[in-house]
C-alpha positions in Angstrom: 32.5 63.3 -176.6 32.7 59.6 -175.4 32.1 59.2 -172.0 35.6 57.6 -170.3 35.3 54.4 -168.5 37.0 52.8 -165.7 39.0 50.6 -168.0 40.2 53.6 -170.1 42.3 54.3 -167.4 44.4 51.0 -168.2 44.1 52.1 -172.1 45.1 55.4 -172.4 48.3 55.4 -170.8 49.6 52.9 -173.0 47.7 53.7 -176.6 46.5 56.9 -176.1 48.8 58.7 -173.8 48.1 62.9 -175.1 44.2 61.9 -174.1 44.9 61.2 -170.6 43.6 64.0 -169.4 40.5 63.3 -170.2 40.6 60.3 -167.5 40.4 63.5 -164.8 37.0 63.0 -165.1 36.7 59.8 -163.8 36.4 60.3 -159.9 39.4 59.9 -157.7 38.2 57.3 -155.7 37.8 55.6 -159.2 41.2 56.2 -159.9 42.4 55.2 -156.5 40.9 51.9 -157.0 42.8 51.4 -160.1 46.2 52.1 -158.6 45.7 49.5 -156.0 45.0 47.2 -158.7 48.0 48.2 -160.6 50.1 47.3 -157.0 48.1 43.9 -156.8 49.7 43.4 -160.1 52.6 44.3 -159.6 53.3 42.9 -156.3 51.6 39.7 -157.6 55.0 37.6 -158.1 56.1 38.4 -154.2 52.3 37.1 -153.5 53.2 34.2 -154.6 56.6 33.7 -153.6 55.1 34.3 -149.9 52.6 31.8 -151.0 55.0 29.0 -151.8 58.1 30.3 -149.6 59.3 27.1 -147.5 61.9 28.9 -145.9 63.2 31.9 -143.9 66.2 33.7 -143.4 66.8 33.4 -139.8 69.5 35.9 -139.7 66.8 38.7 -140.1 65.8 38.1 -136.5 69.2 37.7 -135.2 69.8 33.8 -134.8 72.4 32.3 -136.0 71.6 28.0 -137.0 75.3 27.3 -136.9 76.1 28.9 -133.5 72.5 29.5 -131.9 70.9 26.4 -132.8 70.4 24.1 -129.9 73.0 21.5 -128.7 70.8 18.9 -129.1 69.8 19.1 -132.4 70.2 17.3 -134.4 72.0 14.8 -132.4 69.8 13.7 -129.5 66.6 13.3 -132.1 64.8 10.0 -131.0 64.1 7.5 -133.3 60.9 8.4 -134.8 59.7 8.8 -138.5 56.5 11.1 -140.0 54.0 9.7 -142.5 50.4 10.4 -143.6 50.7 13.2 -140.9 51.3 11.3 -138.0 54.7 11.0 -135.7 55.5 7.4 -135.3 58.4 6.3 -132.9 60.2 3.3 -131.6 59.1 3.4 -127.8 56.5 5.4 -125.9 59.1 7.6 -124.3 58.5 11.3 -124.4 61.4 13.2 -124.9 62.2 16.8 -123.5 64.8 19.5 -124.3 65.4 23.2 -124.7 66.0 25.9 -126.8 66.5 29.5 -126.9 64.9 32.0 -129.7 64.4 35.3 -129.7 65.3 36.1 -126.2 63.1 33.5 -125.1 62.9 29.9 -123.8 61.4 26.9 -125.4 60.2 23.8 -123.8 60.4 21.2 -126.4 58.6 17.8 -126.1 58.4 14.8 -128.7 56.4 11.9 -128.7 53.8 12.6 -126.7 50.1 11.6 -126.4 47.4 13.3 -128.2 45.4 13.4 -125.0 48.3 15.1 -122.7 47.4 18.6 -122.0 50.7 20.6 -122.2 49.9 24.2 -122.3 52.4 26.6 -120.4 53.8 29.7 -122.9 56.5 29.0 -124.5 56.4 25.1 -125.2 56.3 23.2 -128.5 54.6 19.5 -128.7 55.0 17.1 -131.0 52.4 14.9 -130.3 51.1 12.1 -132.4 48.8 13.5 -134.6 49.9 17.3 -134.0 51.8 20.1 -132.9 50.9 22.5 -130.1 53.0 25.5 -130.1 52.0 27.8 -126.9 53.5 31.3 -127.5 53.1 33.8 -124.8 50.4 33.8 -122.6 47.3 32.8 -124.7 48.7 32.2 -127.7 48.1 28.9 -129.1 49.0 27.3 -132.6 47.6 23.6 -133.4 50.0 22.3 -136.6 50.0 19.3 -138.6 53.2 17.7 -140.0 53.0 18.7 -143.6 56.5 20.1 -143.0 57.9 16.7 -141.8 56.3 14.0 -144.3 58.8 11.6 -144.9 60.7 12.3 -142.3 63.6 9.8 -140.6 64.5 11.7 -137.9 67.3 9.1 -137.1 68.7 10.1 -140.7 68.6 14.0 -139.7 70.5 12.9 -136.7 73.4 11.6 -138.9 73.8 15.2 -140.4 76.4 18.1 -138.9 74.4 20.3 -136.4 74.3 23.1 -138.8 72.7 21.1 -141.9 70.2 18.8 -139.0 69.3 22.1 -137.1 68.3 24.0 -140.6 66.3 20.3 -141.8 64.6 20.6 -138.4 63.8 24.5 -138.2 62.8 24.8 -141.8 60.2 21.3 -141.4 58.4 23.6 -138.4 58.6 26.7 -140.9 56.6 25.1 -143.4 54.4 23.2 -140.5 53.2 26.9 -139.5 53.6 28.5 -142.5 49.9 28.9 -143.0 49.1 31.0 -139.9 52.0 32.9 -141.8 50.7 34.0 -144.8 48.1 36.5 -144.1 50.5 38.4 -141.3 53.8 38.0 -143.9 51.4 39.3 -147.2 50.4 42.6 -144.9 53.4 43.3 -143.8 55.2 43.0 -147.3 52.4 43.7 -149.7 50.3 45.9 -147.3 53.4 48.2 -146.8 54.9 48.5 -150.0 51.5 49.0 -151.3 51.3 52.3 -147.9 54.5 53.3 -149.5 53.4 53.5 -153.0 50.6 55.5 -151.7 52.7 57.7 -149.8 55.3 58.4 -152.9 52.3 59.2 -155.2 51.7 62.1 -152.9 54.8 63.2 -152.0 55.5 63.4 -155.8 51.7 65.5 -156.1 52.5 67.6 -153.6 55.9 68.5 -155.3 54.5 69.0 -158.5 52.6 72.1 -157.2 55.9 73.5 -157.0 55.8 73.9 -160.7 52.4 75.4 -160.9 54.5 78.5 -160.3 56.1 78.7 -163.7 53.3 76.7 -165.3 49.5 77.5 -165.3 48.6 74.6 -166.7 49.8 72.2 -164.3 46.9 70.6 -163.2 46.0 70.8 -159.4 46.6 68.4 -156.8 43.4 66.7 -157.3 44.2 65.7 -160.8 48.3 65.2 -160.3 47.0 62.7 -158.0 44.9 60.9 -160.1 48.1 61.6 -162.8 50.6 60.1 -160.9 48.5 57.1 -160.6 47.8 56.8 -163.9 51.5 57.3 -165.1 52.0 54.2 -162.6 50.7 51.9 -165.3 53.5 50.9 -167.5 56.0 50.9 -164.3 53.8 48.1 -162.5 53.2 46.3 -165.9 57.1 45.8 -166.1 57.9 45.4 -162.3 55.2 42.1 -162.9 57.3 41.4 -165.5 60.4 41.9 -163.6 58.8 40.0 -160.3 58.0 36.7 -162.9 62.0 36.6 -163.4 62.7 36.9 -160.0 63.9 40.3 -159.9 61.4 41.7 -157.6 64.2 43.7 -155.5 64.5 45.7 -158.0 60.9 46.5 -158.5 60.8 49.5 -156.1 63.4 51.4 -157.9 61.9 51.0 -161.4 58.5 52.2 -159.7 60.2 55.2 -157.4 62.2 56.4 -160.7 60.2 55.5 -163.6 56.8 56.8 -162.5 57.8 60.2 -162.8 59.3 60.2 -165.7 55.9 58.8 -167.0 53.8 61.6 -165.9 56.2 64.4 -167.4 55.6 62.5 -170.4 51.8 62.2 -170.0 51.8 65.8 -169.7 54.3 66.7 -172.3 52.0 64.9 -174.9 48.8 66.8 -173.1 50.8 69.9 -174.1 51.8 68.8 -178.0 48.0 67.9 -178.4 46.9 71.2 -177.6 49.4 72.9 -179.6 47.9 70.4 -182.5 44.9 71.3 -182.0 45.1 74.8 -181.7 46.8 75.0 -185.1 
């Protein structure tokens, strides 16, 4: 008898589906590790749409541009452009102003020195060659201006306040988007990925249900490492799905499908030993 190896389990879903069984020899941390590289497949085209995203949907944490966007954006902008990184303006005035987000309030400056030291929570500085964003109490963000190459902000100050607020907001977005990706990829990948994990043994512990009526129902050692094995061919077309930009649907192919591929794992376990006992 060959001796199974680790990328068998990729194999014999797909080309050799009434052998799987033989994969229960492979150890279940073994097996573990190759369902969290199915996931990293899978979940590979949100990856990258967090990767390259350049905006957000504000309206997930409750603010509004059109009617909770500042007064003076994008109105009372001073006359300053952005290029190679650096904020270049007319005068040496600094400008202050206000804004409210998230139940809290912002002091915003422009055109300030790179030497002043501006630190209290809650303040965002534009100085020359960066951005200081001081959240609460020491938490501190140093930005480039990546987000606002090219920018005239006496042109965004033409637009309606709706279409200036969003130029302004989504120009910081992709200024901090960085510090965002790590945070954004646990929270999205990391948890769908707990919740995977969580389903595969809900749907183990189920299946001992059945061990009732059939014997040969394997225990909850191997319907774990079945489950996970069944999860191939749903995470090879959720990546699929995830390429064209359908990766809301991914979970319900995964939550349905993944069942339905481990009864028929195990129904082809059961026709081989019927074939072979003949």
């Amino acid at each position: 008898m060959n001796k199974v190896r680790f990328v068998d389990l990729f194999i014999y879903p797909l080309k050799k589906p009434s052998e799987v069984f033989k994969l229960f020899d492979l150890s279940l941390i073994k097996v573990f590790l190759y369902f969290i590289l199915l996931n990293l497949v899978m979940l590979m085209p949100l990856s990258i749409a967090i990767v390259q995203m350049e905006s957000i949907n504000y309206g997930q944490f409750g603010f509004d541009l059109a009617e909770d966007g500042p007064a003076w954006l994008p109105g009372e902008l001073p006359d300053c452009t952005v290029n190679n990184y650096r904020l270049l303006c007319d005068d040496d005035e600094a400008y202050m102003n206000t804004m409210g987000f998230m139940g809290n309030e912002y002091d915003i400056y422009m055109n300030v020195p790179d030497e002043a030291e501006l630190d209290d929570p809650y303040t965002i500085v534009f100085k020359y060659s960066q951005i200081d964003v001081f959240l609460q109490e020491g938490i501190y963000l140093q930005l480039d201006y990546r987000g606002f190459e090219g920018m005239d902000f006496s042109e965004v100050r033409q637009m309606e306040q709706a279409a200036g607020t969003e130029v302004m907001f989504n120009a910081l977005f992709r200024s901090v988007h960085p510090f965002l990706i790590i945070p954004l990829l646990v929270m999205a990948v990391g948890g769908l990925m707990l919740m995977n994990i969580i389903l595969i043994f809900i749907y183990s512990g189920i299946s001992m249900l059945f061990r009732y009526l059939y014997p040969d129902v394997p225990p909850f050692k191997n319907m774990l490492k079945l489950f996970m094995i069944g999860a191939t061919l749903p995470a090879l077309i959720n990546l699929v799905l995830g390429l064209f930009g359908l990766s809301p649907f991914t979970s319900i192919v995964f939550n349905f499908m993944t069942p339905f591929m481990v009864l028929w794992l195990y129904k082809k376990h059961q026709h081989q030993q019927i074939n072979d006992a003949a």
